[in-house]
Phi, psi and omega in degrees: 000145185276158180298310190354285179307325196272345166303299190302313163316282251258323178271350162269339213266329174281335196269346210304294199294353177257017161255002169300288161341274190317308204293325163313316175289327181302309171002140153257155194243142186257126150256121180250102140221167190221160180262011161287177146314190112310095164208155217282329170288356157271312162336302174314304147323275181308343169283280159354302175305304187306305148320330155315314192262028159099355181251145206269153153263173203079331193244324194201001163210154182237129162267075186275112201246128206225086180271099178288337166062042158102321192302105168280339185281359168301329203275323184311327182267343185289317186306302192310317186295318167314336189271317152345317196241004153071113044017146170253002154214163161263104172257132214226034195316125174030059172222109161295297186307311159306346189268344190267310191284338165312294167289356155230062129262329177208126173273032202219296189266140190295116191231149188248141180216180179223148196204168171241348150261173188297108213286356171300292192295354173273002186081019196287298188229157176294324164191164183268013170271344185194083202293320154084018176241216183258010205222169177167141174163245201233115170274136143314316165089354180310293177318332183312311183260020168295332199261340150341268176330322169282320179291331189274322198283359184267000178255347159260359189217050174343310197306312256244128201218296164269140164245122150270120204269118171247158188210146185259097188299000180263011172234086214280302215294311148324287184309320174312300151337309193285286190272032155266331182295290178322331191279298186309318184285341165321296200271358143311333178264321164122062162250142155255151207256150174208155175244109171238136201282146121246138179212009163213176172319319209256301199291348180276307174314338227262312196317320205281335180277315178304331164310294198303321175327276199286001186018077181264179185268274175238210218189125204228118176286144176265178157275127201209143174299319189276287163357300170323297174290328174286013182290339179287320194289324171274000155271348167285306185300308155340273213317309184276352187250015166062090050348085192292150160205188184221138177257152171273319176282157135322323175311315149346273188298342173304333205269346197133333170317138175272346154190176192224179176181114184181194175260150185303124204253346173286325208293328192278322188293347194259011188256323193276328192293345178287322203270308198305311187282347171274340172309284184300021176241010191062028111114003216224136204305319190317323138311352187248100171315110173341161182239148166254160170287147172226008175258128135216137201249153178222115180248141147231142189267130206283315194292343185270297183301028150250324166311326175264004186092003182269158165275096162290133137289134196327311197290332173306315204283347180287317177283352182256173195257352159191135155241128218273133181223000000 
């Protein structure tokens, strides 16, 4: 080989990996959080929509994926850095608190989110036909369905006269929800009610000894990204302590958890992924009409209720949409 040639091979063979490098930089980068654990099948979801509408990560998107596992206190530096480093979307499936700190760190970067209150009143968007910002993406309809939720577990736990409502005050705007919500369905059912906070590993054990303290009858969990990742604990705990409860999810009862009511939760994390990949295709939320939930799920796990002694009814086991044996 003439040196020339092996000089020109050699300055190309050097230049390959820094125009790999730009192109890597070229990416638009997704900040993806959630107030969940880290798991691979909401992940799995939102990667999916994206690969529908053609985009791979690695090859033509960067996916930065941020499981707070309930740390909420987290979200003021993660959120700065992102808005700091132009990200091209913020994504925030069924996280309120990350869709709020999001939104008031940048009137600028496009952010799709999923919340369970009403993103008008929460100041997310202007209306959900015509959102008219930066932010835009899935209402859960979770407030919506507490008193659902509260009707099915008093139609498996007849007897169960106090309940107690736990809420993660550090996820304010949820707990706030809940208990604006929770007193009227009670009392259409003839309940009383007791409130109690978590917000950590030790204080959800803490819950469980004030049940027993206080002999309330069951237990109605709100919905929260930590409350989620802890669901093996809070099925474990139910479970020793003879505790009937009602869950927001389907994860619960797969775990052991006795029954659930909410929205389908791979479907809304495969809803943000939708909306998200139309951002990158450009796009502009101010224009993308809020989505409602429309999957709901109602599971019950059949083996924990023979555990606790309950009798399901046929019309439960009809109504539900799986029941876990």
């Amino acid at each position: 080989m003439k040196r020339r040639e092996f000089i020109t091979l050699l300055g190309g063979a050097a230049a390959w990996p820094l125009s790999v490098r730009a192109q890597q930089a070229a990416m638009p980068v997704v900040g993806f959080v959630s107030g969940q654990s880290n798991e691979e099948r909401f992940g799995a979801a939102f990667r999916k929509a994206l690969n529908e509408a053609g985009y791979v990560e690695g090859q033509n998107v960067m996916v930065e994926y941020h499981w707070l596992d309930g740390h909420y206190d987290r979200l003021p530096a993660l959120v700065a850095d992102l808005v700091r480093r132009q990200v091209a979307v913020i994504a925030t499936p069924g996280n309120t608190p990350a869709a709020l700190a999001a939104k008031a760190a940048t009137a600028t970067i496009p952010i799709v989110f999923g919340v369970a209150e009403h993103p008008v009143k929460l100041g997310l968007v202007a209306s959900l036909a015509r959102p008219g910002g930066n932010a835009t993406g899935v209402n859960l309809l979770s407030a919506e369905v507490v008193a659902k939720r509260l009707g099915l577990l008093h139609d498996l736990v007849p007897k169960a006269v106090r309940i107690a409502v736990l809420v993660n005050p550090a996820n304010s705007s949820t707990a706030e929800a809940t208990l604006r919500d929770i007193p009227e369905a009670a009392r259409a059912l003839g309940l009383q009610t007791q409130v109690l906070n978590a917000s950590t590993r030790s204080e959800i054990e803490a819950v469980f000894a004030t049940l027993l303290r206080d002999r309330a009858d069951a237990l109605f969990v709100a919905p929260d990204g930590f409350f989620s990742s802890r669901r093996v604990q809070f099925a474990t705990l139910a479970a020793r302590h003879a505790i009937p409860a009602v869950y927001s999810n389907r994860g619960y009862p797969e775990v052991g958890g006795l029954m659930s009511y909410g929205s389908d939760t791979l479907d809304y994390y495969r809803q943000a992924g939708v909306y998200t990949a139309q951002i990158l295709k450009g796009a502009k939320p101010a224009d993308m009409p809020v989505l409602q939930s429309t999957k709901w799920e109602f599971v019950i796990n059949m083996q924990t209720a023979r555990a606790l002694g309950l009798e399901v009814p046929n019309s439960l086991q009809m109504l539900a949409d799986e029941v876990i044996e």
